[in-house]
C-alpha positions in Angstrom: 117.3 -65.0 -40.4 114.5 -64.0 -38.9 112.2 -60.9 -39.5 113.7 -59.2 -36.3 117.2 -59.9 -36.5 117.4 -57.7 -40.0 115.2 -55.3 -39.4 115.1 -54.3 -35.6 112.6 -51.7 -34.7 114.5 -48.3 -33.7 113.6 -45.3 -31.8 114.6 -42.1 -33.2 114.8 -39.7 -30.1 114.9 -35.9 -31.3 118.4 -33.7 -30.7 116.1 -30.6 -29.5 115.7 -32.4 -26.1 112.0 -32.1 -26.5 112.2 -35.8 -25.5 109.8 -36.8 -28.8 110.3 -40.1 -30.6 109.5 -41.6 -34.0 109.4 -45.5 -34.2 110.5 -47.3 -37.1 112.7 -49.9 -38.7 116.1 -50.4 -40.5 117.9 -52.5 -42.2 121.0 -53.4 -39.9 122.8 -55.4 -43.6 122.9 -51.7 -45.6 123.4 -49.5 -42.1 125.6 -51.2 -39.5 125.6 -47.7 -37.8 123.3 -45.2 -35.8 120.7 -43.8 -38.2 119.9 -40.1 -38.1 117.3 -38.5 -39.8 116.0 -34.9 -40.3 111.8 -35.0 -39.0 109.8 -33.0 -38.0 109.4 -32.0 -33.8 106.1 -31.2 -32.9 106.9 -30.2 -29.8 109.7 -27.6 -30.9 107.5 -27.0 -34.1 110.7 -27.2 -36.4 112.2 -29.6 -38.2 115.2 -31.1 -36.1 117.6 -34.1 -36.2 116.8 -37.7 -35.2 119.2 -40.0 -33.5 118.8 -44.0 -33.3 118.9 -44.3 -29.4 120.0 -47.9 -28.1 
């Protein structure tokens, strides 16, 4: 497999609808499904949830 077909690069669009994104990867083998992590929002100055947008 290639580097990209395991580990895709994902955005991670914030649930506060600030419209702020984090960039990173996962591994699509261990997490077949959406990722969603808590991080920090800048923009709403709060830590908020993080969806995988497609």
């Amino acid at each position: 497999m290639a580097r990209n077909d395991l580990r895709p690069v994902t955005k991670l669009r914030s649930t506060a609808g600030t419209g702020y994104t984090y960039v990173t990867r996962k591994n699509r083998r261990n997490q077949p499904d959406r990722l969603e992590l808590r991080k920090y929002d800048p923009v709403a100055r709060r830590h908020v949830a993080f969806r995988e947008e497609r």
